[in-house]
N, CA, C and O atoms as a printed pandas DataFrame, in Angstrom:
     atom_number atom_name residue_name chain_id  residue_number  x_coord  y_coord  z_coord
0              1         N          UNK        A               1  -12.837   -7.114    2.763
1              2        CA          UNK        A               1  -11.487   -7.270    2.268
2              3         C          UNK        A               1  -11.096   -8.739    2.113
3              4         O          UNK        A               1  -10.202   -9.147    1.371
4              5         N          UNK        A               2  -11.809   -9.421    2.835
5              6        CA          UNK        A               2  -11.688  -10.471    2.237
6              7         C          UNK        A               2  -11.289  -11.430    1.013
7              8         O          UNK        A               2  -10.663  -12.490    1.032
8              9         N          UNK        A               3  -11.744  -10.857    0.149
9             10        CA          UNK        A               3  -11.614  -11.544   -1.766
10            11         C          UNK        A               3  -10.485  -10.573   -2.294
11            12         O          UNK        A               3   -9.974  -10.769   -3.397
12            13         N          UNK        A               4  -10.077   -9.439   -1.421
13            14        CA          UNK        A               4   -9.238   -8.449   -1.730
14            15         C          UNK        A               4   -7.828   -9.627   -2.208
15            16         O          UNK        A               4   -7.407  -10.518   -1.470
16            17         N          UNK        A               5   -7.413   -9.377   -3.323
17            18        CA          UNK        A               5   -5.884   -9.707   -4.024
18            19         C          UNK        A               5   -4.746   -8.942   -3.671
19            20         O          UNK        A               5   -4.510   -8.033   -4.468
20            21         N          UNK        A               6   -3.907   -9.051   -2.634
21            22        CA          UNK        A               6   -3.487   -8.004   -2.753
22            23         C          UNK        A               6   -2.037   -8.190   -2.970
23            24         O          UNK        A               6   -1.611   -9.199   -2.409
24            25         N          UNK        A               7   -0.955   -7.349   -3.774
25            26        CA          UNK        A               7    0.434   -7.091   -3.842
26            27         C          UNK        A               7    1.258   -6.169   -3.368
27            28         O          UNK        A               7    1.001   -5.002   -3.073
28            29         N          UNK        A               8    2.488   -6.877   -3.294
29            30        CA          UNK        A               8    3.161   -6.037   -2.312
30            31         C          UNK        A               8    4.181   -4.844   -3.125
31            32         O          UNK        A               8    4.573   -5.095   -4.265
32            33         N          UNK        A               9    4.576   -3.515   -2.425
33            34        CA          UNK        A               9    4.827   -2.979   -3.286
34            35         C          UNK        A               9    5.929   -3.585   -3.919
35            36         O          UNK        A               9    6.160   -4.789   -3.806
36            37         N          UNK        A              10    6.855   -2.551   -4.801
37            38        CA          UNK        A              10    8.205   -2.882   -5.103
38            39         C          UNK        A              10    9.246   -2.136   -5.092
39            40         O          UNK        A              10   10.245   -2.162   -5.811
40            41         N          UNK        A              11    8.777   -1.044   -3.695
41            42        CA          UNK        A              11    9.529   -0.449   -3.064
42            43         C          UNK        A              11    9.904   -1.163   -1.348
43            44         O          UNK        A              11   10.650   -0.741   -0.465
44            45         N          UNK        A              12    9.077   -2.305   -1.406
45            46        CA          UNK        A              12    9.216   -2.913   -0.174
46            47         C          UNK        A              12   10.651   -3.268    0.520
47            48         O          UNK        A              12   11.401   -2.704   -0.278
48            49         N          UNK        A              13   11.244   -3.674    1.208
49            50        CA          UNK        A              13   12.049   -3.991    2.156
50            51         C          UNK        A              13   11.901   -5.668    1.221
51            52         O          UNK        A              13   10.835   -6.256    1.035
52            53         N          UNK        A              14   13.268   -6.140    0.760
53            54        CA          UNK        A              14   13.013   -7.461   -0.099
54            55         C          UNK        A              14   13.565   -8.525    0.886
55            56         O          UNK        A              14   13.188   -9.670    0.636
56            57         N          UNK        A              15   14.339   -8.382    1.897
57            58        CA          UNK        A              15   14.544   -9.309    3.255
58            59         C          UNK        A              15   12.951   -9.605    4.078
59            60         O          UNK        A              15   12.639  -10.427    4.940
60            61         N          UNK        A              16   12.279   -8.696    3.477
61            62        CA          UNK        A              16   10.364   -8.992    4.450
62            63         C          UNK        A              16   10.109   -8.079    5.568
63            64         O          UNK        A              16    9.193   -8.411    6.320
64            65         N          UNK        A              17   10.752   -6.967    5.831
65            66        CA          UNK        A              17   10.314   -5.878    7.055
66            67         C          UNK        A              17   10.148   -4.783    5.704
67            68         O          UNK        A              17   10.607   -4.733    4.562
68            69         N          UNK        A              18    9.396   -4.114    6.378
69            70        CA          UNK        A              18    8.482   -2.860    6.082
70            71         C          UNK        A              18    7.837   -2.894    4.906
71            72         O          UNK        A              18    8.314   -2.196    4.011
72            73         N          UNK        A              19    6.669   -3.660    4.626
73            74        CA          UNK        A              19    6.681   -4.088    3.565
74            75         C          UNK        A              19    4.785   -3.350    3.534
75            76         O          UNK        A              19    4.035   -3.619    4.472
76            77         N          UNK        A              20    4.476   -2.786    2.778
77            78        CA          UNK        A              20    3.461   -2.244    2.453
78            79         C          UNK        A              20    2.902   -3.456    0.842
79            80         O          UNK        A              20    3.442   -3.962   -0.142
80            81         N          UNK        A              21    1.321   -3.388    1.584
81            82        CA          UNK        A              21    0.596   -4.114    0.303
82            83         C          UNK        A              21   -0.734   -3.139   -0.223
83            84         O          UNK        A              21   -1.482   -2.543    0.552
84            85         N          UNK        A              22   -0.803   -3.129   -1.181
85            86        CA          UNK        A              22   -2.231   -2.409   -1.857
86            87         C          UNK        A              22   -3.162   -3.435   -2.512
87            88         O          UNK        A              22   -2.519   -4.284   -3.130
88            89         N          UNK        A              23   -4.121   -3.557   -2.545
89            90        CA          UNK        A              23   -5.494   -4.431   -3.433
90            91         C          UNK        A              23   -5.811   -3.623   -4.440
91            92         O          UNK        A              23   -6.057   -2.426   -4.293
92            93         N          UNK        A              24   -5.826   -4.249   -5.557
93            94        CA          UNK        A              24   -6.649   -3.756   -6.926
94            95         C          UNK        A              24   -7.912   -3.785   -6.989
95            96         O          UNK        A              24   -8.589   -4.567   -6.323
96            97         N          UNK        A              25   -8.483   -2.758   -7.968
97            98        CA          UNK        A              25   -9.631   -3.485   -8.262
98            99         C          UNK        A              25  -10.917   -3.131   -7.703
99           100         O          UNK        A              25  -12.049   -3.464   -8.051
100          101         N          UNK        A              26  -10.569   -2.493   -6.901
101          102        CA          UNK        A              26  -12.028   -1.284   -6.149
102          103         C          UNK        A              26  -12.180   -0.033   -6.451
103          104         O          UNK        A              26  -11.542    0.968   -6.128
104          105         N          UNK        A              27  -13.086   -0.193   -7.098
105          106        CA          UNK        A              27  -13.948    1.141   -7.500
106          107         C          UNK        A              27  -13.740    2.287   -6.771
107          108         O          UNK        A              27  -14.520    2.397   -5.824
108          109         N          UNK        A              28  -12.697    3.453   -6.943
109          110        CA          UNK        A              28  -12.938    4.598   -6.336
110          111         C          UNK        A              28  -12.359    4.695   -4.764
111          112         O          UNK        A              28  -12.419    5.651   -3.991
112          113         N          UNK        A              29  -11.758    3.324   -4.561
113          114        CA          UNK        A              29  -10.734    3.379   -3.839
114          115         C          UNK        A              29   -9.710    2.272   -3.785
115          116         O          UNK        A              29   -9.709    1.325   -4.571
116          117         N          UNK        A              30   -8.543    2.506   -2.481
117          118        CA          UNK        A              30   -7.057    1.599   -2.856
118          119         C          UNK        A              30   -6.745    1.466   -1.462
119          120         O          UNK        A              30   -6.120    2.204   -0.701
120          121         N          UNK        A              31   -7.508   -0.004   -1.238
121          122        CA          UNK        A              31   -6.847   -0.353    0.157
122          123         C          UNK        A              31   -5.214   -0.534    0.243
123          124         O          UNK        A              31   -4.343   -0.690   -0.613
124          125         N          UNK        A              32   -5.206   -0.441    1.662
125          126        CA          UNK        A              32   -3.236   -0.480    1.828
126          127         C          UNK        A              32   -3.602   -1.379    3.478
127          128         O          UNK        A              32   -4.526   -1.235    4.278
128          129         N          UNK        A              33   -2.777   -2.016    3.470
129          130        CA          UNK        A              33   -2.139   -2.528    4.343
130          131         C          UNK        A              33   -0.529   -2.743    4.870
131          132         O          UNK        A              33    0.327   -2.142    4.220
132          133         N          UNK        A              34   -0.218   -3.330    5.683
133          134        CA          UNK        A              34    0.863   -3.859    6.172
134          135         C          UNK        A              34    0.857   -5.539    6.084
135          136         O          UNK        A              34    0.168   -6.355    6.696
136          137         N          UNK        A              35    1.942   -5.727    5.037
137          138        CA          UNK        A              35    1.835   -7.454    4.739
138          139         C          UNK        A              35    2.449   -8.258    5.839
139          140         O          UNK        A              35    2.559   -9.468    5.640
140          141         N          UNK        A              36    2.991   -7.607    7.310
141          142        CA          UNK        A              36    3.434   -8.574    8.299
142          143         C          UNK        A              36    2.313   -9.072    9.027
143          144         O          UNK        A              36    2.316   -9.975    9.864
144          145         N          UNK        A              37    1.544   -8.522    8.699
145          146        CA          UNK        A              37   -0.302   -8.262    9.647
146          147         C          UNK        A              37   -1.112   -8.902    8.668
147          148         O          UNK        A              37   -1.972   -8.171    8.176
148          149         N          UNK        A              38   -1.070   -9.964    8.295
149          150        CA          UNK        A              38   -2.222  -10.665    7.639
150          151         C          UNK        A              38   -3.891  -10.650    8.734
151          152         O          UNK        A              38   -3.986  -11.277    9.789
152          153         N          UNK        A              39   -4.807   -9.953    8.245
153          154        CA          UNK        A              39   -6.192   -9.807    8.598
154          155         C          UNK        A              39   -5.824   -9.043    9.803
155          156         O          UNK        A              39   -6.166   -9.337   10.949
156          157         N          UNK        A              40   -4.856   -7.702    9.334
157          158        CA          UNK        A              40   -4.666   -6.475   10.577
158          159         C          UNK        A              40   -5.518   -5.423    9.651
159          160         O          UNK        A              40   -6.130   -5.542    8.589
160          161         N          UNK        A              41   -5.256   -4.272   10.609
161          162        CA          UNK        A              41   -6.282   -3.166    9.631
162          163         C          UNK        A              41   -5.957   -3.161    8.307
163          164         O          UNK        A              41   -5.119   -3.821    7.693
164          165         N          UNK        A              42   -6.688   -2.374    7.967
165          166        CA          UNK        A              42   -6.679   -1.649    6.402
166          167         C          UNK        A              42   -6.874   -0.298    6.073
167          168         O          UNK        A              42   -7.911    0.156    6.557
168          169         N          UNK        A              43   -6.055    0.676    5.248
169          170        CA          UNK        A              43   -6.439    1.719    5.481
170          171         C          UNK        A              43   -6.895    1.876    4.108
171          172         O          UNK        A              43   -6.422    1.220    3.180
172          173         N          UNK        A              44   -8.012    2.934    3.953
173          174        CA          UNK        A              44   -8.645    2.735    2.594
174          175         C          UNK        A              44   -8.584    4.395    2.139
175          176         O          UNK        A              44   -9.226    5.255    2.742
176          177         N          UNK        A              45   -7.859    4.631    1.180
177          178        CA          UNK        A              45   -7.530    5.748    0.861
178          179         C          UNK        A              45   -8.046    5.943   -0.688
179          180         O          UNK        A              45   -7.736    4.987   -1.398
180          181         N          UNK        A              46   -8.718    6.912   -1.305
181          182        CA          UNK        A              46   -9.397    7.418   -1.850
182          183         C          UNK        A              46   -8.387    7.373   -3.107
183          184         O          UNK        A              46   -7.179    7.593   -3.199
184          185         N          UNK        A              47   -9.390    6.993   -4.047
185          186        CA          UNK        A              47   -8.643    6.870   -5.077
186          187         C          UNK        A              47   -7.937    8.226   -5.970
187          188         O          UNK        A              47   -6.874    8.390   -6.569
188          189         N          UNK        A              48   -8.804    8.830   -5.775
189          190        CA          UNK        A              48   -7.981   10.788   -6.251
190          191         C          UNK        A              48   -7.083   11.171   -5.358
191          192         O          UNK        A              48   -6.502   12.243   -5.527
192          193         N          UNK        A              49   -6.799   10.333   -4.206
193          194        CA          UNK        A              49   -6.157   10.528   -3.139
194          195         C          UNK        A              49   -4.270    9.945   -4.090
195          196         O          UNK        A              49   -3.245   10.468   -4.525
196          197         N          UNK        A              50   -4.625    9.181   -3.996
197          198        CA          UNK        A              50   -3.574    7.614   -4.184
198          199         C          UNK        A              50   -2.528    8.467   -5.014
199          200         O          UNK        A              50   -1.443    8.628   -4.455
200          201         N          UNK        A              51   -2.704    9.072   -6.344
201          202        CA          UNK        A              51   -1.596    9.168   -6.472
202          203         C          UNK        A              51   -0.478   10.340   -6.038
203          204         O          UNK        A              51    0.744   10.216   -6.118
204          205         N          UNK        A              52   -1.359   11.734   -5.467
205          206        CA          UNK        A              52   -0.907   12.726   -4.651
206          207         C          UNK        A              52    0.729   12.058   -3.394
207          208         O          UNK        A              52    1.882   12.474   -3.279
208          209         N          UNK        A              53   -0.031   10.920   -2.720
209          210        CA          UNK        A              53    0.021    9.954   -1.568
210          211         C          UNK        A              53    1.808    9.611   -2.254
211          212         O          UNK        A              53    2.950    9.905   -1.900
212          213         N          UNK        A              54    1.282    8.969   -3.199
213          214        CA          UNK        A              54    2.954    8.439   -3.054
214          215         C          UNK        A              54    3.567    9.496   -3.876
215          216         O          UNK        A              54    4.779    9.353   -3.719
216          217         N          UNK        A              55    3.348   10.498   -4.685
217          218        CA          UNK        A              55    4.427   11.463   -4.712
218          219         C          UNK        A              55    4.902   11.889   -3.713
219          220         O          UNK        A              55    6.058   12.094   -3.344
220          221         N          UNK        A              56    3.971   12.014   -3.293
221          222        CA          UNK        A              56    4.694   12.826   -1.542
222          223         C          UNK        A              56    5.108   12.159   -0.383
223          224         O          UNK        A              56    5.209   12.795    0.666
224          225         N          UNK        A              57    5.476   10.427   -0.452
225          226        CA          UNK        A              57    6.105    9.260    0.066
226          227         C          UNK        A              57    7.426    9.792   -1.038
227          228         O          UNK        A              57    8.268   10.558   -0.569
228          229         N          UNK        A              58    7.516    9.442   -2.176
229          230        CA          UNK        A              58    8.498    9.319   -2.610
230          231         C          UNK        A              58    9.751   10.997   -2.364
231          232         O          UNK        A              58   10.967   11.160   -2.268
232          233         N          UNK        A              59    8.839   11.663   -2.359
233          234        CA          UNK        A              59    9.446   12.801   -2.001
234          235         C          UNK        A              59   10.203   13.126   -0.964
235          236         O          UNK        A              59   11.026   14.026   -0.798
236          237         N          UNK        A              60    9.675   11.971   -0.051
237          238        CA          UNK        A              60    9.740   12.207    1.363
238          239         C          UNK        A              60   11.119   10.898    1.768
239          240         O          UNK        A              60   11.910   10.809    2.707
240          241         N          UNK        A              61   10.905   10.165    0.705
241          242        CA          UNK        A              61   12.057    8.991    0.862
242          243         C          UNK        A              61   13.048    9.419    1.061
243          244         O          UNK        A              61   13.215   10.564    0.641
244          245         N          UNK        A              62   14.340    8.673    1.871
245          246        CA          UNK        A              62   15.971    8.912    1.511
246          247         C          UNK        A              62   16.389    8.641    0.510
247          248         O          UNK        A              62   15.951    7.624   -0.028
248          249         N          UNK        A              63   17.281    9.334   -0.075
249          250        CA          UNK        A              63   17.758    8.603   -1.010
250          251         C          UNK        A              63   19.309    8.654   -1.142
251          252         O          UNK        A              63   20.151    9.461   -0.748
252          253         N          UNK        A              64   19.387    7.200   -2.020
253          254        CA          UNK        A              64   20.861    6.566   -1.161
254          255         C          UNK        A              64   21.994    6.988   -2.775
255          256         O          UNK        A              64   23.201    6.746   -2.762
């Protein structure tokens, strides 16, 4: 993960708490992290996975 690029979403928290990042660019999968944790885990979720994943985040959101 190293050379990994990664951006943050743009559903993030824009004050800098809860802020989720994903890396582009890998074949067949979509790392995620937490951008307060620079070189903390990574969770690597399957790319047929990914977009199931955030329908069912967004589903799951409040909404204001």
């Amino acid at each position: 993960m190293s050379v990994a690029h990664w951006r943050k979403s743009t559903y993030s928290n824009p004050s800098g708490g809860d802020c989720g990042e994903v890396a582009d660019n890998f074949t067949g999968v979509v790392p995620v992290r937490d951008s307060k944790v620079d070189g903390g885990p990574v969770l690597i979720v399957a790319a047929g996975a990914w977009a199931p994943f955030i329908e069912a985040v967004k589903g799951a959101a409040p909404r204001s």
